[in-house]
N, C-alpha and C positions, 0 to 999 in steps of 0.2 A: 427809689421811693421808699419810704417808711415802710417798714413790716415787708418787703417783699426780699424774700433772701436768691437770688440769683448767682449764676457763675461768671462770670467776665468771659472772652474770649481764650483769655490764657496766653495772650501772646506776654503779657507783665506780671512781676507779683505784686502784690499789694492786697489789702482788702480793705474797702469802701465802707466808710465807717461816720455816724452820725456824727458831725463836729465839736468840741467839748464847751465852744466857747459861752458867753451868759445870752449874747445876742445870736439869736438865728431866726432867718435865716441872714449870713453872710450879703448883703445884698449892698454894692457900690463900687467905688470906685478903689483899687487897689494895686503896689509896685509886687515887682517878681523878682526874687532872689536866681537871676540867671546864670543855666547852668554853664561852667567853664567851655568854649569852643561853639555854643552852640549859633547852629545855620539858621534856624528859627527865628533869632531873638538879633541876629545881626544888624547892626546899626544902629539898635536903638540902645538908645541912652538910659543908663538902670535906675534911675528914677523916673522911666518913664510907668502910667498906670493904664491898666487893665479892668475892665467891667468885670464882676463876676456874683453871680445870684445862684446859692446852693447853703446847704445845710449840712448837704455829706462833702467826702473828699478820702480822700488816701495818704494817713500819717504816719507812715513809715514806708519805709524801701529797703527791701536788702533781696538782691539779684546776685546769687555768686556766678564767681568769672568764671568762662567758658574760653578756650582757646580759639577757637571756630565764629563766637559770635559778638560782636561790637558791642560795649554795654549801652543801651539808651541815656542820651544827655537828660539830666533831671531837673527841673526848676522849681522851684518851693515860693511859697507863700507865708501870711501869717494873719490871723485873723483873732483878734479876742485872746493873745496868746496861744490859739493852736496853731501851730503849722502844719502844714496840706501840701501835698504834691499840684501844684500848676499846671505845670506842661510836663510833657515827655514827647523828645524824639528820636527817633531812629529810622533816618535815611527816612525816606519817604512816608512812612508811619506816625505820625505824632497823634497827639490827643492835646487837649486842654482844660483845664478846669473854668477857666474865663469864656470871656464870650467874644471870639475877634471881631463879629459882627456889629456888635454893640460899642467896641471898642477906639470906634473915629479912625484916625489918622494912625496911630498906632497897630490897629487890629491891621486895615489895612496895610503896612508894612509888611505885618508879621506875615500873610497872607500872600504877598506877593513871595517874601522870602520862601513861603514853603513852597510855594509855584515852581520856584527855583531852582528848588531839591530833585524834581520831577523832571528835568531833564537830563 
């Protein structure tokens, strides 16, 4: 939300940032620049689109590598020319920037895929 400066959980980096675009908020229908291997996003076809209604988002990523820890799959957006982080997952973990709920047939896939992950 506007004006409230907050910490995240910490589990990713990034910092959550007001989007640069002319139009906001971001609000319709949108494709995902999906990340290489991901379990998330399997099956579906990359021009498939996704809902998403925000203003903020996360435009950069830089996680250095760890021996011990998997780096999270990362999937990008673009909006008004900014790009955003989408999704993130790791293993049973994800987030999204969209809305799978809102997202039809689509969301639903994505949805079952993360089910998936969970066994």
């Amino acid at each position: 939300e506007h004006g409230v400066d907050a910490s995240g959980i910490g589990e990713w980096p990034g910092v959550v940032d007001k989007l640069q675009a002319k139009v906001l908020p971001h609000m319709g229908w949108n494709t995902v620049d999906i990340a290489p291997g991901s379990e998330l996003f399997a099956g579906l076809d990359p021009e498939t689109r996704f809902y998403f209604v925000h203003s903020y988002g996360v435009r950069s990523w830089e996680m250095q590598p760890d021996e011990f820890i998997a780096a999270p799959a990362v999937s990008w957006s673009e909006h008004g020319g900014d790009r955003f982080v989408a999704a993130v997952e790791n293993g049973p973990l994800w987030a999204t920037q969209f809305h799978p709920e809102k997202s039809g047939e689509a969301g639903l896939a994505l949805l079952r895929n993360w089910v998936r992950t969970l066994r």
